[in-house]
C-alpha angles and dihedrals in degrees: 000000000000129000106307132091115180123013125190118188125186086327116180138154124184122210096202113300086348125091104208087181120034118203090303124181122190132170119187117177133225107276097024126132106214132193118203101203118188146142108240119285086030081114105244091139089051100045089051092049089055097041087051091048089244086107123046103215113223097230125008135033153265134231127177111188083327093311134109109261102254080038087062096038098059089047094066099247100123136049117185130197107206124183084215097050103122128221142226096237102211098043116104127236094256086049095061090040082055100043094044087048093056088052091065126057090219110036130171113259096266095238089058095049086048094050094040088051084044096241106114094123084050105057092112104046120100118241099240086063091050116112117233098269092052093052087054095051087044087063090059091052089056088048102040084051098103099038100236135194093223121046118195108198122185106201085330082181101055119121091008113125105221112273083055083061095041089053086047111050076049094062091046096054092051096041082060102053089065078072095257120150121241129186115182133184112213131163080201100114086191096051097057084045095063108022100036125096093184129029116206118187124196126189128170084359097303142108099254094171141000144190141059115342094251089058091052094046086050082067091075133048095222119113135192124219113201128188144165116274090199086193101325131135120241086229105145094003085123097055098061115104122289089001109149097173144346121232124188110211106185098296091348138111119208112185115185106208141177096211107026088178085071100037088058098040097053087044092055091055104044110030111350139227142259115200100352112201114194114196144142122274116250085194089055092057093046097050085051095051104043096035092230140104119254 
């Protein structure tokens, strides 16, 4: 099948006098992690729902490991994790994992799909008694059925506490190692940052920038400084020089800031700091490129 997985070529689709997707080419290869970054209305929906054939494209066109997209998709090639997937609300959560596996010729063992999506002690319940979170990770059972070699994943993260994210990024990365493909679209700034290989921002339905997190976040001249709370509060974080905004990641502080000499600086002489992390900020750089706020 070579190399590539997914292959856009002069895609575009119009909403009336609108052109939710603008001449975009895009080439992802086989075994990459990518992340589709975009403001509301960049595109990023469209461009999935083309890319996964429930969508013609007006101009362009669509290849899936060489294949036509449905082509693809009844081989078993793609799995895709949609907010908008609807659910049989009195199967249980074993009865989808089996359904979608009939649907592949070459499907995952169940228990595996159900341990990988984090729902093993939830095989029997049925779907319309799941939280939030669980019908969310029932979504990437259903996906993760056929074991394909491209996932397509639509906010996989939304509605998942932190730990739920934490067990799912993990999944993912190890899904991937196996050499499998995966595209995302996140408005997580923090998660394309770390679990990306590749960032692709769209904007206005086109490719504005392109290539590893820490090149995008070389577009911009924001930084973050990041350092251990070790039990502190975050109270006046805000007011140091050159601060923007103030993020808690678990124990951790992320200051986004526009002069981090300062920042540090000001931090070394009033409260101190454990494992500062200096980098640049992959939101600045969005923000800069897309011309929104996030």
């Amino acid at each position: 099948m070579g190399d590539i997985a997914v292959r856009l070529t002069g895609l575009t689709r119009r909403f009336g006098p609108v052109r939710a997707v603008d001449d975009l080419d895009l080439t992802i290869s086989r075994g990459a992690v990518v992340a589709l970054l975009g403001p509301n209305g960049a595109g990023k929906t469209t461009t999935v729902s083309m890319m996964l054939g429930l969508t013609p494209p007006d101009a362009g066109a669509v290849s899936l490991f060489g294949r036509a997209p449905t082509e693809a998709v009844r081989a078993g090639l793609v799995g895709a994790m949609l907010q908008d997937a609807g659910v049989v609300p009195a199967a249980t959560v074993r009865d989808v994992v089996e359904l979608a596996r009939a649907l592949y010729p070459r499907p995952l063992a169940a228990d595996r799909i159900l341990a990988t999506a984090g729902l093993a002690d939830r095989a029997g319940r049925r779907l319309d008694r799941l939280s939030g979170g669980e019908a969310q990770r029932a979504r990437f059972a259903f996906a993760l059925a056929g074991a394909p070699d491209l996932l397509v994943l639509d906010e996989p993260t939304a509605a998942l506490d932190v730990a739920a994210r934490q067990a799912f990024w993990a999944a993912i990365q190890g899904y991937a190692a196996e050499g499998r493909t995966v595209v995302f679209s996140t408005h997580q700034l923090h998660e394309a940052d770390e679990y990306a290989d590749r960032v692709v921002v769209l904007a206005g339905g086109r490719v504005v920038a392109d290539g590893p997190p820490a090149q995008i976040r070389a577009l911009a001249g924001g930084r973050t400084v990041a350092f251990d709370l070790a039990g502190a509060t975050v109270e006046g974080l805000d007011l140091l020089p050159g601060v923007r905004s103030v993020e808690v990641r678990g124990d951790r502080a992320v200051l986004t800031t526009d002069d981090a000499d300062a920042t540090v600086t000001a931090l070394a002489t009033g409260r101190g700091f454990r494992n500062l992390e200096v980098s640049a900020a992959l939101e600045t750089a969005f923000l800069a490129l897309t011309g929104t706020e996030h």
